[in-house]
C-alpha positions in Angstrom: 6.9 -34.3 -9.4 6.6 -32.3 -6.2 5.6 -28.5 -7.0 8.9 -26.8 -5.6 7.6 -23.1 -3.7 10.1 -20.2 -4.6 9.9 -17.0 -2.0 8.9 -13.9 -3.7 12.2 -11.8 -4.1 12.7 -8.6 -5.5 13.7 -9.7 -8.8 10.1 -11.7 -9.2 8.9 -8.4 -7.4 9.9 -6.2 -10.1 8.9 -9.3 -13.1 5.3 -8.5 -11.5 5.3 -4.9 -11.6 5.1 -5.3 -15.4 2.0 -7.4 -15.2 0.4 -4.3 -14.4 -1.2 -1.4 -17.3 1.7 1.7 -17.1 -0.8 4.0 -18.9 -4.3 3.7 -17.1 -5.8 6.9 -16.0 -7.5 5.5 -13.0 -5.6 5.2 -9.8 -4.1 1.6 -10.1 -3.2 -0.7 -7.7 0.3 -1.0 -9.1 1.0 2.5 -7.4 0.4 1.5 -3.9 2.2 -2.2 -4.0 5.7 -1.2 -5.7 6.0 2.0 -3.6 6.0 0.3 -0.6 8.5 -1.7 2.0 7.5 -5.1 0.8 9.1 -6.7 3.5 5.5 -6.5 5.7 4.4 -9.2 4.1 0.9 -9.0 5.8 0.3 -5.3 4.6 -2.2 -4.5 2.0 -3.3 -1.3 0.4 -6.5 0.5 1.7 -6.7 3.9 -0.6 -5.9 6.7 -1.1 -7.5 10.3 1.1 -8.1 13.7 -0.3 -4.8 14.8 0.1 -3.0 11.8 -1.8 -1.8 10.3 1.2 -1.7 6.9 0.9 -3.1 4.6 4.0 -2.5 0.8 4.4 -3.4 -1.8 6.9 -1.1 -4.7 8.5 -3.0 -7.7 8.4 -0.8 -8.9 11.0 -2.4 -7.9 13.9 -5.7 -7.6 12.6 -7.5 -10.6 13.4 -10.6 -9.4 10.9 -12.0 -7.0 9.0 -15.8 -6.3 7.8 -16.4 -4.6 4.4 -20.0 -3.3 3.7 -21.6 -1.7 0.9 -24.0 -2.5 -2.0 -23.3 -4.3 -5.4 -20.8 -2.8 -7.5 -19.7 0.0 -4.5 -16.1 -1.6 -4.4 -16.4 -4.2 -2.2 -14.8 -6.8 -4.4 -12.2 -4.7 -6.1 -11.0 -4.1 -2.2 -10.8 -7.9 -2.1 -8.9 -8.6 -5.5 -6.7 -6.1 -4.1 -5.7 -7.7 -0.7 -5.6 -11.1 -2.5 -3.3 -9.9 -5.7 -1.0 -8.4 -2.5 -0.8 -10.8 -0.8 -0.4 -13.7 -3.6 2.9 -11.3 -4.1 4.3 -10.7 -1.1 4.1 -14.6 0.3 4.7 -18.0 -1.4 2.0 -21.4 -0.3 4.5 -21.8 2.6 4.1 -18.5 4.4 0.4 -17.9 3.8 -2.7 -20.0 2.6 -6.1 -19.0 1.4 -9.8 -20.2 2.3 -12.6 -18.8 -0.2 -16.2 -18.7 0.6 -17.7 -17.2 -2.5 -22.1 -18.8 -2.4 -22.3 -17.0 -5.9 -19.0 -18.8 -7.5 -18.5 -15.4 -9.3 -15.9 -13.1 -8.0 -13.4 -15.5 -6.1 -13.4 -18.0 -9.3 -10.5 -16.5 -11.1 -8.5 -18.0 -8.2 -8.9 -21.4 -8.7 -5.4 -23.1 -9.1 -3.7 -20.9 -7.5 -1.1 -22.7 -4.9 -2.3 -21.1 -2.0 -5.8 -22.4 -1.7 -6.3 -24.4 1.1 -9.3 -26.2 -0.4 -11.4 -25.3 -3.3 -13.8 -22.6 -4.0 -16.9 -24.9 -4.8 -20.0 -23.8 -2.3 -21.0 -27.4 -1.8 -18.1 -27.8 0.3 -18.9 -24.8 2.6 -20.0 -27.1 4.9 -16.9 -28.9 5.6 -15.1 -25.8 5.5 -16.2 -24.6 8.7 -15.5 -28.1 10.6 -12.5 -27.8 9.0 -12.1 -24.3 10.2 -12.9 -25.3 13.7 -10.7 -28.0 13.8 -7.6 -26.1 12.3 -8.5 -23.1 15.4 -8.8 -26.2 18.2 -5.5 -27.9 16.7 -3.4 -24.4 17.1 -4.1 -23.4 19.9 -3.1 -26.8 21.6 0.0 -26.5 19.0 0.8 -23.3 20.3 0.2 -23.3 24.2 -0.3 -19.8 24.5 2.2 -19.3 22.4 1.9 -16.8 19.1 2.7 -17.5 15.7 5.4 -15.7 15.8 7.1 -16.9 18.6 6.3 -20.4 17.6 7.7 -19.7 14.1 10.9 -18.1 15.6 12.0 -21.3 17.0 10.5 -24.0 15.5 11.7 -25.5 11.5 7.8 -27.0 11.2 6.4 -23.4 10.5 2.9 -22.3 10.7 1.0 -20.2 7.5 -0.8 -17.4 7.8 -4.3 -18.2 6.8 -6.7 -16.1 5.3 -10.6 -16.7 5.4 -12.0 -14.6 2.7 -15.9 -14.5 2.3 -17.6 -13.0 -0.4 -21.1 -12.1 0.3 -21.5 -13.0 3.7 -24.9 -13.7 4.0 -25.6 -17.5 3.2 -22.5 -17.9 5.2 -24.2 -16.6 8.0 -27.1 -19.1 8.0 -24.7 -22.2 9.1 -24.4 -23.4 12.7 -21.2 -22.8 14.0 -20.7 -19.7 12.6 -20.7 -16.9 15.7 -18.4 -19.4 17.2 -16.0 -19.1 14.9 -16.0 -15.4 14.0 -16.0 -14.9 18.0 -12.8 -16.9 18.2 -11.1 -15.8 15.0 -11.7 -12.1 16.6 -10.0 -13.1 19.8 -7.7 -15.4 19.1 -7.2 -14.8 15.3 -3.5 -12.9 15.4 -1.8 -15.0 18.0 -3.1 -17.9 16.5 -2.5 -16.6 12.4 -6.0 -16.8 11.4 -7.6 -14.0 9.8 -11.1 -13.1 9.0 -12.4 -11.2 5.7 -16.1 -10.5 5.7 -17.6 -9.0 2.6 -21.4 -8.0 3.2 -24.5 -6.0 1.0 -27.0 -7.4 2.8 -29.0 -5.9 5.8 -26.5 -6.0 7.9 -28.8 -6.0 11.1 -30.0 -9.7 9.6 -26.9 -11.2 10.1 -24.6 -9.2 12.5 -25.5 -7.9 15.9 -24.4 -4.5 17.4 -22.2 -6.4 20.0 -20.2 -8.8 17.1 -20.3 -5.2 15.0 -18.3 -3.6 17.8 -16.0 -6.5 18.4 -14.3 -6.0 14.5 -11.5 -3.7 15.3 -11.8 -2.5 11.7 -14.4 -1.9 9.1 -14.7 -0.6 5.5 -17.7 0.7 4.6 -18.7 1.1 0.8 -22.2 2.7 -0.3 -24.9 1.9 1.6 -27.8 4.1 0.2 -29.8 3.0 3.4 -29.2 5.5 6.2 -30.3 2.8 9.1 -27.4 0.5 8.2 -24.9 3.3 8.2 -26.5 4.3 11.6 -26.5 0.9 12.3 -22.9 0.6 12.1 -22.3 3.9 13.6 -20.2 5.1 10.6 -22.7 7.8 9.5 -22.1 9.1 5.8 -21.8 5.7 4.2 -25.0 6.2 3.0 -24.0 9.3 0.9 -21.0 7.9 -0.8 -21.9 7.6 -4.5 -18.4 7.0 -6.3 -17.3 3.8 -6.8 -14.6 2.5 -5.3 -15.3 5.9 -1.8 -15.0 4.2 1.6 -15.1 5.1 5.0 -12.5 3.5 7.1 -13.7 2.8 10.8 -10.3 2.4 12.7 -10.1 0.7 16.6 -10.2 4.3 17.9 -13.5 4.7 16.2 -11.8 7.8 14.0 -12.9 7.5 10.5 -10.8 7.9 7.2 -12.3 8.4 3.5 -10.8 6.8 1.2 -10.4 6.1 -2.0 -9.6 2.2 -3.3 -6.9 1.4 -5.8 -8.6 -0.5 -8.8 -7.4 -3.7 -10.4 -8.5 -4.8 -13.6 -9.3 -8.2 -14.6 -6.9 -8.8 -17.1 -4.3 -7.5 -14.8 -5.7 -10.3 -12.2 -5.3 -12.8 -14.2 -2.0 -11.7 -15.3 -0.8 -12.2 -11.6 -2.5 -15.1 -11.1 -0.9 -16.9 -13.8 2.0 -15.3 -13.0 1.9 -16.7 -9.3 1.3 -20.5 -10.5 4.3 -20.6 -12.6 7.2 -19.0 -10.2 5.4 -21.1 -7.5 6.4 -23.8 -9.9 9.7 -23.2 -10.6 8.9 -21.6 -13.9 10.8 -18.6 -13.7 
């Protein structure tokens, strides 16, 4: 039997909200997602400033973002959180996942879900980025110069949103291909609904130059504890940021925001995540 895909509405909204601890005393993501217009359906959480103000970012006309910082800083916490978001806010129609995660660690609880576009295993990274090339090729003949939007505005054989989501950028970095395709994601990425997630603790000077650096309208910057990448990146204090889960927020006018990122707990992940197979089954 065909798997039937149900939209998110606000009743499955508010079914999710429960998956979600009531009484944790850390800030949760729970308090960013439910308090906000839901109708965005490309708009995730970034944190929360000093003043309790709470900041998000519309993946919709961000064709990537770069997220630095070393091993437990918050890098992957950020990425549960855009992924639990979005998993909520769009059924397998609307938006589709790609996962690059070379350690098979933190992107694993996904596996099943109905919005992966292929799966998560590393031996296939290869064929991931053909595939990724093709699919970039194939829309912009689809679309003519068209946008997504416009394209999905008049057409019934709608286009996905698809998100590229790499976890530990660094053996992703060694393939052939790869410039190409963060190049065109970056300047074709929003008209064409392709999206870019980069998650790095390497040296970043190893794998990105100054010129692709500049080129990301946005980054998140985690610890860094080495003051040459935080030059590097010209976000100077990333270096200094010792609680978990602090980032700096480079925006495309170059003003930077501290922030600090919602958690998510595992248990609460896999909550959604189960959660997500069975509406998207006709379960609820």
């Amino acid at each position: 039997m065909e798997d039937k895909y149900i939209l998110p509405t606000k009743e499955l909204l508010s079914k999710s909200e429960e998956l979600f601890d009531k009484d944790s005393d850390y800030f949760s993501l729970s308090k960013m997602i439910f308090k906000k217009d839901l109708s965005k359906k490309l708009t995730v959480p970034l944190g929360i400033d000093t003043n309790d103000e709470k900041y998000y970012i519309d993946m919709q006309s961000v064709p990537a973002l770069l997220i630095c910082g070393t091993t437990g800083s918050g890098k992957s916490v950020f990425l549960d959180n855009m992924i639990i978001t979005l998993l909520l806010k769009n059924n397998p129609d609307e938006l589709r996942f790609m996962f690059f995660d070379p350690k098979l660690i933190e992107l694993g609880e996904y596996d099943g879900i109905p919005h992966l576009m292929v799966d998560t295993d590393k031996e296939y990274d290869t064929d991931k980025l053909n595939f990724i090339l093709k699919l970039l090729k194939d829309r912009k003949r689809l679309l003519n110069d068209k946008t997504i939007l416009e394209h999905n505005k008049n057409s019934e054989n709608k286009l996905s949103q698809i998100f590229i989501i790499v976890d530990e950028s660094i053996d992703v970095m060694q393939y052939d291909g790869i410039n190409k395709i963060i190049n065109e994601i970056i300047d074709n990425g929003v008209s064409l609904g392709v999206h870019l997630v980069l998650a790095t603790n390497a040296y970043i000077q190893k794998d990105f130059s100054s010129r692709m650096i500049n080129k990301f309208p946005y980054i998140i910057s985690y610890d860094l504890t080495d003051k040459k990448q935080s030059t590097y990146l010209n976000i100077e204090g990333s270096d200094l940021l010792e609680d978990k889960g602090s980032a700096l927020v480079k925006c495309r006018d170059n003003k930077l925001i501290k922030l600090q990122t919602p958690f998510i707990s595992n248990k609460e992940i896999n909550r959604v995540v189960e959660f997500i197979k069975i509406i998207n089954k006709g379960g609820i």
